[in-house]
N, CA, C and O atoms as a Tinker XYZ file with bonds, in Angstrom:
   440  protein
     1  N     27.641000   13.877000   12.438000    73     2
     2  CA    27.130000   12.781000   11.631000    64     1     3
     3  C     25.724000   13.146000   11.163000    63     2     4     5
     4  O     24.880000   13.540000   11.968000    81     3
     5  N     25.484000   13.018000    9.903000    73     3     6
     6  CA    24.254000   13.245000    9.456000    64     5     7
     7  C     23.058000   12.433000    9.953000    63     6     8     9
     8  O     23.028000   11.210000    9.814000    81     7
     9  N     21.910000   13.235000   10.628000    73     7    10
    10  CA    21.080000   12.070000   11.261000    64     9    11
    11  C     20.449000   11.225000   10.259000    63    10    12    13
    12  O     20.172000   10.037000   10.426000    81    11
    13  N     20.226000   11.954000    9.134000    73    11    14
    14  CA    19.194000   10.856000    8.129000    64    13    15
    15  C     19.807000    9.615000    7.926000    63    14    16    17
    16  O     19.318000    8.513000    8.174000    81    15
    17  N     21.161000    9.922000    7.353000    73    15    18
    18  CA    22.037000    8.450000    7.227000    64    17    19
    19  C     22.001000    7.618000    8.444000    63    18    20    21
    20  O     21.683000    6.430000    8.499000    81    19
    21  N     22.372000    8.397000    9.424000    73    19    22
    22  CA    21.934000    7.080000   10.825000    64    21    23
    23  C     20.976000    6.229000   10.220000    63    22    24    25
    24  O     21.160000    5.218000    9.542000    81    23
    25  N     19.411000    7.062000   10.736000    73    23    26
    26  CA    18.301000    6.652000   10.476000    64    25    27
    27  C     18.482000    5.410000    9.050000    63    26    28    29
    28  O     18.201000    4.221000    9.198000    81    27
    29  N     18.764000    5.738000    8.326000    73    27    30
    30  CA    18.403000    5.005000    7.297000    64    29    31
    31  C     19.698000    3.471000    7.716000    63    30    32    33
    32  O     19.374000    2.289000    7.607000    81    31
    33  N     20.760000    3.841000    8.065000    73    31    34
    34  CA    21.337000    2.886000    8.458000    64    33    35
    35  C     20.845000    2.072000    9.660000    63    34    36    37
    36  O     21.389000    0.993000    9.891000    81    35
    37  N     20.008000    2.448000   10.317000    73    35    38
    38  CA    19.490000    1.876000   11.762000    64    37    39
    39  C     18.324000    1.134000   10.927000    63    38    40    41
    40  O     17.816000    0.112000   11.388000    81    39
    41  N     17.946000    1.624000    9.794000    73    39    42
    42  CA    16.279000    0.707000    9.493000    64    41    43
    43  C     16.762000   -0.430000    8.765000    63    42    44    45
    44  O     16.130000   -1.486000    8.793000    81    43
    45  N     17.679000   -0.325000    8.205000    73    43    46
    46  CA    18.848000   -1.411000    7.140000    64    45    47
    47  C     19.166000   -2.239000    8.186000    63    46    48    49
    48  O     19.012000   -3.401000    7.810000    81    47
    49  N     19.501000   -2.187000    9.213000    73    47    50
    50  CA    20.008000   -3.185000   10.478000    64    49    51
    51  C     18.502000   -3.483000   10.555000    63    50    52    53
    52  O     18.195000   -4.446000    9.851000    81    51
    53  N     17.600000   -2.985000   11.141000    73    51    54
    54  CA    16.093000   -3.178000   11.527000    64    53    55
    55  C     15.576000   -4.571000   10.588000    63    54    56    57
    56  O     15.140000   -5.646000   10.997000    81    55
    57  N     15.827000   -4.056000    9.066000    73    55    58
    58  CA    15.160000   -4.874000    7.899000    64    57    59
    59  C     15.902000   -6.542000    7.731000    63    58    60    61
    60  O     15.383000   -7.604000    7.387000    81    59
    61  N     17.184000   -6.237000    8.101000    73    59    62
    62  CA    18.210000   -7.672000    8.362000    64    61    63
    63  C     17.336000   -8.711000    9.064000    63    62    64    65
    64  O     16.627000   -8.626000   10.066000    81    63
    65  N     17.644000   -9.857000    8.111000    73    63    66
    66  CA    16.792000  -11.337000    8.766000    64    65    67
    67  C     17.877000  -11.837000    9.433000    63    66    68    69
    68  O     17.704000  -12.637000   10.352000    81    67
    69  N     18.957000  -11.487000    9.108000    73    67    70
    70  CA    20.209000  -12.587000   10.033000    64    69    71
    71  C     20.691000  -11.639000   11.047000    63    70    72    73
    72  O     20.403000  -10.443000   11.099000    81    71
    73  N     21.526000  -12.353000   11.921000    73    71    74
    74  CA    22.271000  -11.852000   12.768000    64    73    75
    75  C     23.021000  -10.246000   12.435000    63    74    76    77
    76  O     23.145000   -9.141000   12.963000    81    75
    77  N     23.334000  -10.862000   11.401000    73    75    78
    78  CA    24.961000  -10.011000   11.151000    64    77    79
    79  C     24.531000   -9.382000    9.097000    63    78    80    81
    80  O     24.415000  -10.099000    8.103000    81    79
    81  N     24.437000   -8.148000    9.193000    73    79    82
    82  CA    24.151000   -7.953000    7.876000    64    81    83
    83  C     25.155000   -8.213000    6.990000    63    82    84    85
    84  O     26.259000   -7.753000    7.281000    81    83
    85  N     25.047000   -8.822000    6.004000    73    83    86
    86  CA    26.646000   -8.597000    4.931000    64    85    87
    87  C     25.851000   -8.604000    3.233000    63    86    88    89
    88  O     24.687000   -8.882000    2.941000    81    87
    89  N     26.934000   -8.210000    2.394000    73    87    90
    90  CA    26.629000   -7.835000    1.575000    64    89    91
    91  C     27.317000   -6.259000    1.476000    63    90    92    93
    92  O     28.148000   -5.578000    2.077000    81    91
    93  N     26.326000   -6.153000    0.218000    73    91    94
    94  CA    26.738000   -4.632000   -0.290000    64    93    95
    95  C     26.824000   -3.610000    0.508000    63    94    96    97
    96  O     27.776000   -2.831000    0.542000    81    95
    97  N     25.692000   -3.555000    1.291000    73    95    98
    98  CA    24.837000   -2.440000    2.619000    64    97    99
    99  C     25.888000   -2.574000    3.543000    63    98   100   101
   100  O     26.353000   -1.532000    4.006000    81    99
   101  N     26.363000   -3.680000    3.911000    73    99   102
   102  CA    26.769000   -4.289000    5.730000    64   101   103
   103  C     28.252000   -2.695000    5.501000    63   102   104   105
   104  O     28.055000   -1.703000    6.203000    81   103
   105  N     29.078000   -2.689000    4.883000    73   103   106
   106  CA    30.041000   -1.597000    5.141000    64   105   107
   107  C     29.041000   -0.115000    5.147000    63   106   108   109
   108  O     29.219000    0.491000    6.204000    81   107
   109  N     28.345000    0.378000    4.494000    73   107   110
   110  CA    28.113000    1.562000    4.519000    64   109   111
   111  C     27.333000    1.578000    6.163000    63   110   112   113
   112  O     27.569000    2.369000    7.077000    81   111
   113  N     26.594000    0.710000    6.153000    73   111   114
   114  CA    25.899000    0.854000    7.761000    64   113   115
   115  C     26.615000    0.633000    8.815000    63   114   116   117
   116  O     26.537000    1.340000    9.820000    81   115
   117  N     27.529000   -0.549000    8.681000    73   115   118
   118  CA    28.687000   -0.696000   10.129000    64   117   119
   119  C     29.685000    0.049000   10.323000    63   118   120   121
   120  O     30.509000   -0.154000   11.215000    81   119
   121  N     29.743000    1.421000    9.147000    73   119   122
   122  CA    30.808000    2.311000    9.334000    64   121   123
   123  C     29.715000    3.443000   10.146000    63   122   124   125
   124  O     30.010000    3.883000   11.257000    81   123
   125  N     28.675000    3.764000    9.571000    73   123   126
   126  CA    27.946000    4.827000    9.888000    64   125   127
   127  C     27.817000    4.747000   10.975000    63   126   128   129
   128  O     28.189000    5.734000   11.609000    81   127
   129  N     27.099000    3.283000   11.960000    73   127   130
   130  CA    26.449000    3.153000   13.240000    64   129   131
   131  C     28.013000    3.027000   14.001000    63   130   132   133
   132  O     28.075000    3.537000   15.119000    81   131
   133  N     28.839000    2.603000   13.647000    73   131   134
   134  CA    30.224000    2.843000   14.301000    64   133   135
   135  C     30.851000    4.194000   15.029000    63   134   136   137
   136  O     31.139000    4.512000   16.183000    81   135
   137  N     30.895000    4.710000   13.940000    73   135   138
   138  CA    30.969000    6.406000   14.288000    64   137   139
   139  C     30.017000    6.836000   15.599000    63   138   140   141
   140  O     30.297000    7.489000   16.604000    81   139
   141  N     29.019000    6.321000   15.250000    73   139   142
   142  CA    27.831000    6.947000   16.541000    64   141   143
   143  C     28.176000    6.851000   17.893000    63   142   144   145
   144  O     28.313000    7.639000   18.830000    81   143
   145  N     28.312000    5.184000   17.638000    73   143   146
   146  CA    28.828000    3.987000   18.803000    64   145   147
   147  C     29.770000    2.867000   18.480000    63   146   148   149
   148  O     29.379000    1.805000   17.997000    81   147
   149  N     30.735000    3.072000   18.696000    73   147   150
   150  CA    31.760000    2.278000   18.264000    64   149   151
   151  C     31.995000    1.156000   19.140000    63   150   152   153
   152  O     32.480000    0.174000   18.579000    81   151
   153  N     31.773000    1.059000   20.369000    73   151   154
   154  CA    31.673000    0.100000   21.038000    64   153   155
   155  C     30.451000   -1.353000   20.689000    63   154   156   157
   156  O     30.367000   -2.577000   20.591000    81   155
   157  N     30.012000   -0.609000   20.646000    73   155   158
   158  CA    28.280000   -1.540000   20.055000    64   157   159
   159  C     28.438000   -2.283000   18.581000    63   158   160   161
   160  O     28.114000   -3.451000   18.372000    81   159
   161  N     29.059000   -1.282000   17.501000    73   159   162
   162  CA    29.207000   -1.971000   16.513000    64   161   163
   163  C     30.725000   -2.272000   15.706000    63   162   164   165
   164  O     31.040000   -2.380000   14.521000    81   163
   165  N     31.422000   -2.341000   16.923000    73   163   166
   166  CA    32.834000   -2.469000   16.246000    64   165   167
   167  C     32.947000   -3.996000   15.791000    63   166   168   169
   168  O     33.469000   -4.193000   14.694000    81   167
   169  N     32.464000   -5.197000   16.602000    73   167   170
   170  CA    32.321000   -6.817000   15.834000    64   169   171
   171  C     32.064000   -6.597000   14.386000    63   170   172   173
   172  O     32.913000   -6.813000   13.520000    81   171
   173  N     31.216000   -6.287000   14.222000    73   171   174
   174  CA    30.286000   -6.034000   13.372000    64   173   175
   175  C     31.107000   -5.534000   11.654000    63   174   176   177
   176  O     31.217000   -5.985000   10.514000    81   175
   177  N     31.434000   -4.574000   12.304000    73   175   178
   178  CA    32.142000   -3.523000   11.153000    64   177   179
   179  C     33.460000   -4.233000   10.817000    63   178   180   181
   180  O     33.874000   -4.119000    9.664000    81   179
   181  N     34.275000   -5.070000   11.845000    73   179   182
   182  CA    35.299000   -5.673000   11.779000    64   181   183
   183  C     34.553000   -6.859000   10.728000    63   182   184   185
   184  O     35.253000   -6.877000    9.716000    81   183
   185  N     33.661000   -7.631000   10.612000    73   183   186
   186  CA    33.310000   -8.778000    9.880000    64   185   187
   187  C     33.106000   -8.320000    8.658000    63   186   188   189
   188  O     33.514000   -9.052000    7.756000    81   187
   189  N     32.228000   -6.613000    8.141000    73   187   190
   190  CA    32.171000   -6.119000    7.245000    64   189   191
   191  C     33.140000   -6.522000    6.214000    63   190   192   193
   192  O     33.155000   -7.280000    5.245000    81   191
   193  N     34.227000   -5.424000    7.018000    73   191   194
   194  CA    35.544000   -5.220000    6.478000    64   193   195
   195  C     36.308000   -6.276000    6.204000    63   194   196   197
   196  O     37.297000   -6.207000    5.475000    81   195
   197  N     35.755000   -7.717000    6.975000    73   195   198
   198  CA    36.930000   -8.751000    6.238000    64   197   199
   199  C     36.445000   -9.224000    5.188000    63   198   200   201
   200  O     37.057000   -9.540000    4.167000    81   199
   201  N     34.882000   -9.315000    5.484000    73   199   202
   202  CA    34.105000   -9.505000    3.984000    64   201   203
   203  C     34.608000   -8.783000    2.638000    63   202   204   205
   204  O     35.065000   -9.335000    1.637000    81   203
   205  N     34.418000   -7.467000    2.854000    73   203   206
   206  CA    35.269000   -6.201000    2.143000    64   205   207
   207  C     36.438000   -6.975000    1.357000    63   206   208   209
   208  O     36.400000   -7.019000    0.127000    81   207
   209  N     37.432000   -7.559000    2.047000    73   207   210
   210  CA    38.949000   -7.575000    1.706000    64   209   211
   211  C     38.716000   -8.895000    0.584000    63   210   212   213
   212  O     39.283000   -9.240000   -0.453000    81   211
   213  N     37.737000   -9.340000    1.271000    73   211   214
   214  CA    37.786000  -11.158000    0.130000    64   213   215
   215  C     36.663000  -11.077000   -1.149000    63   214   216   217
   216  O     36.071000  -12.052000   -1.611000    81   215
   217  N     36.488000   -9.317000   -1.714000    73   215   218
   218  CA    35.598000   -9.666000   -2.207000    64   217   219
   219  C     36.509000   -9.355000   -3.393000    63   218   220   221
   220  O     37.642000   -8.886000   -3.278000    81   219
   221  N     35.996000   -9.616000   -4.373000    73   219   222
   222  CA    36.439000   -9.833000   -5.963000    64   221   223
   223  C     36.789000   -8.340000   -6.843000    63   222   224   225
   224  O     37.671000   -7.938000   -7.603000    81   223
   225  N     35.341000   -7.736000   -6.142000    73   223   226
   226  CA    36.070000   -5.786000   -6.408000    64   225   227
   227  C     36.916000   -5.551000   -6.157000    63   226   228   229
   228  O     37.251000   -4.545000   -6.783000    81   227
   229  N     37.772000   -5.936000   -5.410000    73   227   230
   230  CA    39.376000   -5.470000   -4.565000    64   229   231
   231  C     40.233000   -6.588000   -4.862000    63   230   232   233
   232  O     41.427000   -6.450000   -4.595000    81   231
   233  N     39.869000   -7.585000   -5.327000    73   231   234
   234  CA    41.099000   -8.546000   -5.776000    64   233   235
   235  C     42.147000   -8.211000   -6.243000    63   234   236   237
   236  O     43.232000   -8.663000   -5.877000    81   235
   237  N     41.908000   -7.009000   -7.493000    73   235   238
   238  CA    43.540000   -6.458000   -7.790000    64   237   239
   239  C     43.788000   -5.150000   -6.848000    63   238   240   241
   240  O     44.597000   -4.270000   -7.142000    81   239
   241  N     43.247000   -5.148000   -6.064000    73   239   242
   242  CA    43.600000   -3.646000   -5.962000    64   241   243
   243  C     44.657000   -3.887000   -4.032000    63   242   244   245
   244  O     44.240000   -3.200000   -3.100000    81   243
   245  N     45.667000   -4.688000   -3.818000    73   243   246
   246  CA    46.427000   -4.702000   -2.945000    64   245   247
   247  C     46.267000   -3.521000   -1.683000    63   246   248   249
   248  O     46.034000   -3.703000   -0.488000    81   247
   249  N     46.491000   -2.227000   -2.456000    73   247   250
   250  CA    46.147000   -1.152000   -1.955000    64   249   251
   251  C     44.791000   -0.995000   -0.790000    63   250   252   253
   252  O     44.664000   -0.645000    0.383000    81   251
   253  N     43.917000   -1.475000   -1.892000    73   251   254
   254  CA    42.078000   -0.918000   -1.142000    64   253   255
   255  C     42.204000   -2.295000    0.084000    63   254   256   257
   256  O     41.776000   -2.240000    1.237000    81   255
   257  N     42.761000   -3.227000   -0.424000    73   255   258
   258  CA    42.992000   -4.122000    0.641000    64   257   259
   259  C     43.399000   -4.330000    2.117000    63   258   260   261
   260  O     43.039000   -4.880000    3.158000    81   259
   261  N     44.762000   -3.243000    1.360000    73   259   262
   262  CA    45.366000   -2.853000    2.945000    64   261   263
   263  C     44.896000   -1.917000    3.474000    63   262   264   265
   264  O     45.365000   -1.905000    4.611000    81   263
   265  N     44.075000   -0.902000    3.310000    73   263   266
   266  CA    43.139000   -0.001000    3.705000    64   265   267
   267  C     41.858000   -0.453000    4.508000    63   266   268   269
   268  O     41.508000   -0.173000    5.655000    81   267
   269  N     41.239000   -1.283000    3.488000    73   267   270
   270  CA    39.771000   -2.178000    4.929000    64   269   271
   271  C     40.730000   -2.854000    5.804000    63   270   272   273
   272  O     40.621000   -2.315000    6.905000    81   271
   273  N     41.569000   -3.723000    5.843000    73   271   274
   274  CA    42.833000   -4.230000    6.904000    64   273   275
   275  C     43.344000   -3.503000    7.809000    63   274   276   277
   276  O     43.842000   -4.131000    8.743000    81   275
   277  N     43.408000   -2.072000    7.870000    73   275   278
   278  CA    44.100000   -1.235000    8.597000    64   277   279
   279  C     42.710000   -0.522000    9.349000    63   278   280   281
   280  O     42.643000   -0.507000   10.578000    81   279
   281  N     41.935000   -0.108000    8.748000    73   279   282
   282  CA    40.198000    0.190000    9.387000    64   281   283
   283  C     39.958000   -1.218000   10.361000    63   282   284   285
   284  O     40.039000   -1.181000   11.589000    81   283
   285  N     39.703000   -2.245000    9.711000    73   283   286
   286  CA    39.942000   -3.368000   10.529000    64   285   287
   287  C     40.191000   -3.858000   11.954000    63   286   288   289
   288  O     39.531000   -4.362000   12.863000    81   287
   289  N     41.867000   -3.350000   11.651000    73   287   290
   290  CA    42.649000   -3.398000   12.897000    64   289   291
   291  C     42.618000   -2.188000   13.860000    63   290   292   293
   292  O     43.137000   -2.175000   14.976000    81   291
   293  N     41.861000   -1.057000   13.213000    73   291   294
   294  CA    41.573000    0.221000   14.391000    64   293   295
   295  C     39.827000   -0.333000   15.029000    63   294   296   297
   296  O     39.319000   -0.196000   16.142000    81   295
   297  N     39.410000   -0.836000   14.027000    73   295   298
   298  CA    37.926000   -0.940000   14.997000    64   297   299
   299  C     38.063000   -1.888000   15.901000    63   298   300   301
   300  O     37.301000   -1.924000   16.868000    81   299
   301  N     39.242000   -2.976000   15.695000    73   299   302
   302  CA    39.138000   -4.213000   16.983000    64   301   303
   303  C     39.786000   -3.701000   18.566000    63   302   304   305
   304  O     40.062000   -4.324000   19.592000    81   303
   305  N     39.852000   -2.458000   18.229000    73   303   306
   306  CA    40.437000   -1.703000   19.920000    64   305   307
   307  C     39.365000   -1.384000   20.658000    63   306   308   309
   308  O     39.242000   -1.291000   21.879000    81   307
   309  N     38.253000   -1.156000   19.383000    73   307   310
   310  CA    36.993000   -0.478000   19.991000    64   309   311
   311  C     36.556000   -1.800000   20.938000    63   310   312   313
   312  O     36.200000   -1.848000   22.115000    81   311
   313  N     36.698000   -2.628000   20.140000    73   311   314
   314  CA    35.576000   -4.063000   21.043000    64   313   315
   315  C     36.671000   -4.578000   21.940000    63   314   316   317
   316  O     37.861000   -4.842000   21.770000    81   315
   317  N     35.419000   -4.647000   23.464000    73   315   318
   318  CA    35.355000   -4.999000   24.733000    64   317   319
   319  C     35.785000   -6.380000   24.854000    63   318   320   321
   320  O     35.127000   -7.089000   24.092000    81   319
   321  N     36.701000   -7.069000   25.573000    73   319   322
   322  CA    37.453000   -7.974000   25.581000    64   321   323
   323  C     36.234000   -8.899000   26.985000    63   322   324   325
   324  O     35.793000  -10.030000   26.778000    81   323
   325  N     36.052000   -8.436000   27.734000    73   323   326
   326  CA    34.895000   -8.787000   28.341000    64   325   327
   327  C     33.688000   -9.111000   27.946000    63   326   328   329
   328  O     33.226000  -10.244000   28.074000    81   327
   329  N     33.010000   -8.026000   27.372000    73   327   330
   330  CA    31.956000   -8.490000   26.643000    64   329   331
   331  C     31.966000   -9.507000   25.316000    63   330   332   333
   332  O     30.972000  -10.209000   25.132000    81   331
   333  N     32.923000   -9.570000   24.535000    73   331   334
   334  CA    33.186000  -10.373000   23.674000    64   333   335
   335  C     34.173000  -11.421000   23.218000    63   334   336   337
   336  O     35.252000  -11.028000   22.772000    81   335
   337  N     33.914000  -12.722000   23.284000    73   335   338
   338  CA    35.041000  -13.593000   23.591000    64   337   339
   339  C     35.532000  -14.192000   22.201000    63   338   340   341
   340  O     36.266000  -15.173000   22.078000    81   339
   341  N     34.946000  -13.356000   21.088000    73   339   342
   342  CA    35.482000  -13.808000   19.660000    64   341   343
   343  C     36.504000  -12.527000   19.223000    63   342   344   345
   344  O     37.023000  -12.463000   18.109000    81   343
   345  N     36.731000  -11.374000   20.444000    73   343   346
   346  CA    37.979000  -11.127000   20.079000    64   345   347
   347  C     39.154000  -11.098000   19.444000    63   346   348   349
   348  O     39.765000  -10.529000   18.540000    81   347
   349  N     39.259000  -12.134000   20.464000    73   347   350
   350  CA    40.923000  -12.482000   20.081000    64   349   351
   351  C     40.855000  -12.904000   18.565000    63   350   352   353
   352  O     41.654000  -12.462000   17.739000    81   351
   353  N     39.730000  -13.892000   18.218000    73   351   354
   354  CA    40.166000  -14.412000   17.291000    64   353   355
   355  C     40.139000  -13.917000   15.995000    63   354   356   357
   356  O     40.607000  -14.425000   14.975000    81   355
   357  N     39.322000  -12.489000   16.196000    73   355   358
   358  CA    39.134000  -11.950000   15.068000    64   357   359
   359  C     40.617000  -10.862000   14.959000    63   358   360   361
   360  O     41.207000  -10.628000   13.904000    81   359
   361  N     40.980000  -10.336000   16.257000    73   359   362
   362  CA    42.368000   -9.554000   16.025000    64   361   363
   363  C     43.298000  -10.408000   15.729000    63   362   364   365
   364  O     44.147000   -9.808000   15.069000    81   363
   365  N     43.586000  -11.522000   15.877000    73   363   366
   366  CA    44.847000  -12.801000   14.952000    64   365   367
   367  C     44.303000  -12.507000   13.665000    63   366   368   369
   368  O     45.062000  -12.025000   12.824000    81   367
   369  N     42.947000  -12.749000   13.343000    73   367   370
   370  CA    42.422000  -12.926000   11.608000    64   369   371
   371  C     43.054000  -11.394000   10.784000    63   370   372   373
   372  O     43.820000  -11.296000    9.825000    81   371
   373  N     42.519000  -10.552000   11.432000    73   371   374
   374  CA    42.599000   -9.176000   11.207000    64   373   375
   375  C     44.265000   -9.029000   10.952000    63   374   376   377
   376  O     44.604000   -8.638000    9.835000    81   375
   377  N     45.169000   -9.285000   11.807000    73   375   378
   378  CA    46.520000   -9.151000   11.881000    64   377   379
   379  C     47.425000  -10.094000   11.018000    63   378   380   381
   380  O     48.452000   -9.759000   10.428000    81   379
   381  N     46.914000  -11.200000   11.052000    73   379   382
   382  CA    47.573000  -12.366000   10.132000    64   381   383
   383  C     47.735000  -11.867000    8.463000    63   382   384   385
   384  O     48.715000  -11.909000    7.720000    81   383
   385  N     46.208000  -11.340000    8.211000    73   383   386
   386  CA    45.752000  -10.657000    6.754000    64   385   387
   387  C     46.678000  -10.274000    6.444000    63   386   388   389
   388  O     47.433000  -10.700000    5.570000    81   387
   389  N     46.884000   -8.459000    7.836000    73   387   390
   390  CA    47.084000   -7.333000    7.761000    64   389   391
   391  C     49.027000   -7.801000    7.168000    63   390   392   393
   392  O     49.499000   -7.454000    6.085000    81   391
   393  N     49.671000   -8.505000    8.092000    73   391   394
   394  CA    50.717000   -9.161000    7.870000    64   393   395
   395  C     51.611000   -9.709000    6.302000    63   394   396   397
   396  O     52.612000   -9.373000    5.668000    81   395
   397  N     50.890000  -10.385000    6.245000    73   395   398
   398  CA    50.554000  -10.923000    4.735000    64   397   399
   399  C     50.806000  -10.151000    3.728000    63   398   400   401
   400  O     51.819000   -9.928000    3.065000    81   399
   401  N     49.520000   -9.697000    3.706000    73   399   402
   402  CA    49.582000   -8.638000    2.986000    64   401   403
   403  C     50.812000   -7.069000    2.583000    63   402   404   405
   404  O     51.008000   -6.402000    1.568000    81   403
   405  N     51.215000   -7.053000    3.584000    73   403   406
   406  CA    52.267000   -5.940000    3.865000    64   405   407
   407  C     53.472000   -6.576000    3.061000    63   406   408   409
   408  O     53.874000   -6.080000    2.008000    81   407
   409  N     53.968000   -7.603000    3.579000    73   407   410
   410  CA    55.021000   -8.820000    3.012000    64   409   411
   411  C     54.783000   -8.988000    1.759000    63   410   412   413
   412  O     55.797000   -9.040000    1.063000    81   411
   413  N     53.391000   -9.133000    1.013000    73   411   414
   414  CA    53.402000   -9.443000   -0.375000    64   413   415
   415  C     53.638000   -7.995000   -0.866000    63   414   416   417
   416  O     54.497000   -7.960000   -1.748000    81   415
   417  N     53.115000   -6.783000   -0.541000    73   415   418
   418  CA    53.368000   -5.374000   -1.252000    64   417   419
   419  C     55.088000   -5.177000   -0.815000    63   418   420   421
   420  O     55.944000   -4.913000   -1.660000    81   419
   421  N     55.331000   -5.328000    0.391000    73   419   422
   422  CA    56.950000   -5.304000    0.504000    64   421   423
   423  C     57.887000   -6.238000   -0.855000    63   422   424   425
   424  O     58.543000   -5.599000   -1.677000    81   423
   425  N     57.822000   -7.538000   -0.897000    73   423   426
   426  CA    57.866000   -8.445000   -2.023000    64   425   427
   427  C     57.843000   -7.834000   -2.692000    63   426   428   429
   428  O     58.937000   -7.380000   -3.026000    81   427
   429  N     56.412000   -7.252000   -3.535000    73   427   430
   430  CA    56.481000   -6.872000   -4.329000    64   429   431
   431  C     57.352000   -5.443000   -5.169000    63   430   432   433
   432  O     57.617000   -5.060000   -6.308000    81   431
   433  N     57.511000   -5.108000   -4.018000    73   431   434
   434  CA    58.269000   -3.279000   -4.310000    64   433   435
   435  C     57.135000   -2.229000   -4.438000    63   434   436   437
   436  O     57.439000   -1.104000   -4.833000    81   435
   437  N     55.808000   -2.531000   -4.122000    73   435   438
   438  CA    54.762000   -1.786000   -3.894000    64   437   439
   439  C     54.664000   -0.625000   -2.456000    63   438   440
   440  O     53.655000    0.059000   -2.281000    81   439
């Protein structure tokens, strides 16, 4: 992993007034600091990515959809069922999507 990108992704978390970064930045940094430590920022990257799926850039694109959905559903293995009790509810959110979605491209003949 390239250290500068860390770095610059660690000062982007640093510069965040809220909890939880989102926006444009929040995927390029919760993928980067993921990789490092995936345990630490797998919540995180999982909220990215649902952000990701509902945003308007990807509205037509079914495809890029089921792709942050499937990233999604690999980072919620990373997070600790102990340490974090919004879990569950984010692997139902994550899976329900992921579901959905599959059924409408199946439907569709996609």
């Amino acid at each position: 992993m390239n250290e500068d990108l860390v770095l610059r992704a660690r000062v982007r978390l640093l510069l965040n007034d809220d909890w939880i970064l989102s926006g444009e930045d929040a995927l390029w940094v919760y993928r980067t600091l993921f990789a490092v430590n995936p345990r630490v920022h797998a919540h995180r990257l999982v909220h990215a990515l649902l952000d990701a799926v509902r945003s308007p850039l990807v509205a037509d694109l079914p495809r890029a959809r089921l792709a942050l959905l499937e990233e999604a559903a690999t980072a919620t293995a990373w997070m600790d069922n102990d340490r974090d009790p919004y879990r569950p509810m984010l692997v139902n959110a994550v899976l329900h999507r992921l579901t959905a979605l599959r059924e409408q491209l199946d439907g569709a003949g996609q």
